[in-house]
C-alpha positions, 0 to 999 in steps of 0.5 A: 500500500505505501509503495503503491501511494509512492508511485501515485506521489511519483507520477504527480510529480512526474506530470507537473514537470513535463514542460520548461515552465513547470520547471520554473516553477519548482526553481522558485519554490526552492530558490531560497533554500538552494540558490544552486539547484534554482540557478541551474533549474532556471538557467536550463528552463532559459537555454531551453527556451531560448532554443525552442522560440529564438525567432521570436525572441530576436524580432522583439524591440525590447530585447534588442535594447537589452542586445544594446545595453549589453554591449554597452556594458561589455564597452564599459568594462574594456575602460575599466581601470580594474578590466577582470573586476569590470568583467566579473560584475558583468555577472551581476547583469549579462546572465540576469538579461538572457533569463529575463529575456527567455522568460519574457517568451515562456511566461504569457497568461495571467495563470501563470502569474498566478502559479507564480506568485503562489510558489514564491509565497508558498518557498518564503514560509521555511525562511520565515520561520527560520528568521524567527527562531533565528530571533526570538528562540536563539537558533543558528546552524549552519548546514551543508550538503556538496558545499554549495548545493544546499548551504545554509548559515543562521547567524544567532540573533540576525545580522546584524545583530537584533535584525533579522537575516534568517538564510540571506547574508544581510537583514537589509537583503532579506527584507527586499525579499521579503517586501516582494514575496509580501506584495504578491501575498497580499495580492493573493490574498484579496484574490482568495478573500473575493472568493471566500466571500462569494463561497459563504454566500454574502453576494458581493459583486463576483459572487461565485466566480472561479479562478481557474489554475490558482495552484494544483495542490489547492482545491477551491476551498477555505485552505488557500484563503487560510494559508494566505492569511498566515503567509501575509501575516507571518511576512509582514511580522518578519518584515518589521523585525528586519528593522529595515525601514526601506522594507516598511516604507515599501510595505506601507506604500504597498497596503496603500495602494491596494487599498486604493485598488480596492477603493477602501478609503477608512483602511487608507485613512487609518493607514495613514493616520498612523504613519502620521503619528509614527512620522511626528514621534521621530521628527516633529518638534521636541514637545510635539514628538513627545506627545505620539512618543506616549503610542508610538514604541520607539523601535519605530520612531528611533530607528526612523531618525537614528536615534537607535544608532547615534554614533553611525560615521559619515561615510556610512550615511547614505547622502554621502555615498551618493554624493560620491558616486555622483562625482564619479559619475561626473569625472567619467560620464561615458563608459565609468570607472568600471564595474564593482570600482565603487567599493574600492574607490570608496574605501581609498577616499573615505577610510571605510569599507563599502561594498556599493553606494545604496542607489543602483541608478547612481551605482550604474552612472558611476560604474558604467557611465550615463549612456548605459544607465540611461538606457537600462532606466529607460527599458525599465520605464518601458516595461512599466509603462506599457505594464501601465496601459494593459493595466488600464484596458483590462477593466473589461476582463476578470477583476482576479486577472487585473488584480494579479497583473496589478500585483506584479506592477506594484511588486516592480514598482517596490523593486525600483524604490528599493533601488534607490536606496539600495541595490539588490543584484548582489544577491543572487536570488533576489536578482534572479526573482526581480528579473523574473518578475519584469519578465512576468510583466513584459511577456503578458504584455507582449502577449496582449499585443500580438493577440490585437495584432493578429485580430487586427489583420 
């Protein structure tokens, strides 16, 4: 009987990966556990692909930008004053737009978004437990199997320490991630509540309505509405004991946004009358700030203005690193100083180790000069943009489609506000996801645009 219930686990699994976007996403569900596993699962999933559709990838505008934007950055690196440190961060980048590009081809249907978004909420949950013990209950270990197949290193108490890190290097890192995984949970999450009110019968608009292919293990039922309840919790919980307060700011703007989507205007009221009162606790005047210091818990308003960590050095304030890399960005406007020189340009001129300047736009202009900057922020407009006006014409389809392609938007837009405070390429799964989130965005679009072109001859 047991072998017989393993062969029925056996074939399941069989099934599911018998085609290169199943194999994507079961690289996602695993992603953050092994990097190595889902570096090799999505790379193989992009050649494939790459092999099976290269003429249509080759006659799209947008990849031929990224062609451009590539050998832009090559151009950079050959001006590099340190060529194999130019050409190694060439990694950070080169590889990241073939699997974007490929996955722009793969992933076409708001289904897919769908599954996933559901793979990555479902892969953050062992992460998010991990960061708890991680703080709360002491845990640390550290674990490995084949050296870097499955290597996983918890520090005691965060990095640094009293922040939580769980399996990534830095608590800055892992709440990007988690700001990500966030966004889409919640969209999810509205998605499943819909349902939930329709199914216990209290007729709101959509009553009844069945969202086809949300993920094969769950049925429609309470489960997924349930899970996703813990799931979005459980990350916002670990987000704000990240103590990152790019990761909260992002996160508020996200609970903001979909409350706006969802024309909730109390929920956006009483959102913002308490970021307010937080706001006023950590910069208002003296008597002011002591009044909502009476609600307010200082591990909110004393880590907004410092007040946590009162002695941090200059150097490490970001309005002075990019300052700096502005003035670099000035001395060699065309081609930069190279990549992965802000580190080293840094520690000469300022006595600190650094290892970027907390803005990629400014890292980019400093490091590969302003033609490629320019040009990698204008294919990013691109996608938002055009992102932006499927959004507008699909008020006509199922309100579940438009919510998801509307959390994809607002996870690209958290992704860019993230970056300019920050710089999330240099850890490779959250590169790899962010990438595979544009590619998300860009193949339902492109998508879109053939489907109108082909019923337009």
């Amino acid at each position: 009987m047991l072998g017989a219930s393993l062969n029925k686990v056996f074939d399941y699994f069989k099934s599911r990966w018998q085609s290169s976007w199943n194999y994507s996403l079961w690289a996602l569900l695993i992603f953050p556990l092994s990097p190595l596993l889902g570096a090799v699962t999505v790379g193989f999933v992009s050649l494939i692909t790459w092999l099976k559709q290269s003429h249509k990838i080759s006659r799209r505008p947008l990849n031929w930008g990224f062609a451009l934007l590539s050998v832009l950055l090559i151009v950079s690196a050959g001006f590099a004053q340190d060529k194999i440190a130019a050409f190694l961060g060439l990694f950070n980048l080169l590889p990241f737009f073939l699997l974007f590009v490929a996955h722009s081809a793969l992933i076409q249907t708001f289904a897919q978004l769908r599954q996933m978004a559901w793979m990555l909420v479902i892969g953050s949950m062992p992460v998010v437990i991990i960061g708890l013990g991680q703080l709360f209950l002491g845990w640390s270990f550290k674990f490995e199997i084949l050296w870097v197949v499955l290597s996983w290193t918890v520090i005691p108490g965060g990095n640094p320490p009293g922040r939580i890190a769980s399996f990534f290097l830095h608590a800055n890192t892992f709440a990007a991630y988690l700001v990500i995984v966030f966004i889409l949970s919640l969209g999810l999450w509205l998605e499943q509540w819909r349902l939930a009110i329709g199914y216990w019968g209290l007729g709101i608009r959509g009553r009844g309505e069945r969202l086809t292919a949300t993920f094969p293990l769950l049925p429609q039922s309470p489960v997924p509405f349930l899970f996703l309840t813990v799931a979005v919790i459980a990350n916002f919980i670990t987000l704000i004991f990240t103590n990152s307060r790019n990761g909260w700011a992002i996160a508020i703007f996200a609970c903001l946004a979909y409350a706006l989507y969802q024309g909730w205007r109390i929920l956006v009221g009483s959102v913002a009358a308490i970021v307010s009162s937080v706001f006023l606790a950590a910069f208002a005047p003296s008597p002011v700030a002591k009044i909502f210091r009476l609600v307010v818990p200082a591990f909110f308003w004393a880590r907004l203005n410092d007040d946590m960590y009162p002695d941090r050095p200059v150097a490490l304030m970001r309005k002075t690193q990019w300052e700096f890399a502005w003035s670099l960005a000035q001395e060699h406007p065309w081609t930069g100083w190279g990549l992965r020189s802000f580190s080293t340009l840094y520690k000469a001129q300022m006595q600190i180790p650094l290892g970027h300047p907390h803005n990629l736009f400014l890292m980019l202009s400093a490091e590969t000069g302003f033609p490629s900057a320019f040009l990698f922020c204008g294919l990013l407009a691109w996608i938002l943009i055009t992102g932006i006006q499927l959004l507008q014409k699909l008020k006509y389809i199922n309100p579940a489609d438009k919510l998801i392609f509307f959390s994809y938007l607002l996870a690209f837009v958290g992704w860019i506000l993230l970056n300019t405070v920050d710089v999330t390429l240099f850890d490779f799964r959250l590169n790899a996801l962010s990438w595979l989130i544009l590619a998300a965005i860009s193949g339902v679009v492109h998508r879109d645009r053939e489907k109108h072109r082909l019923a337009s001859r």
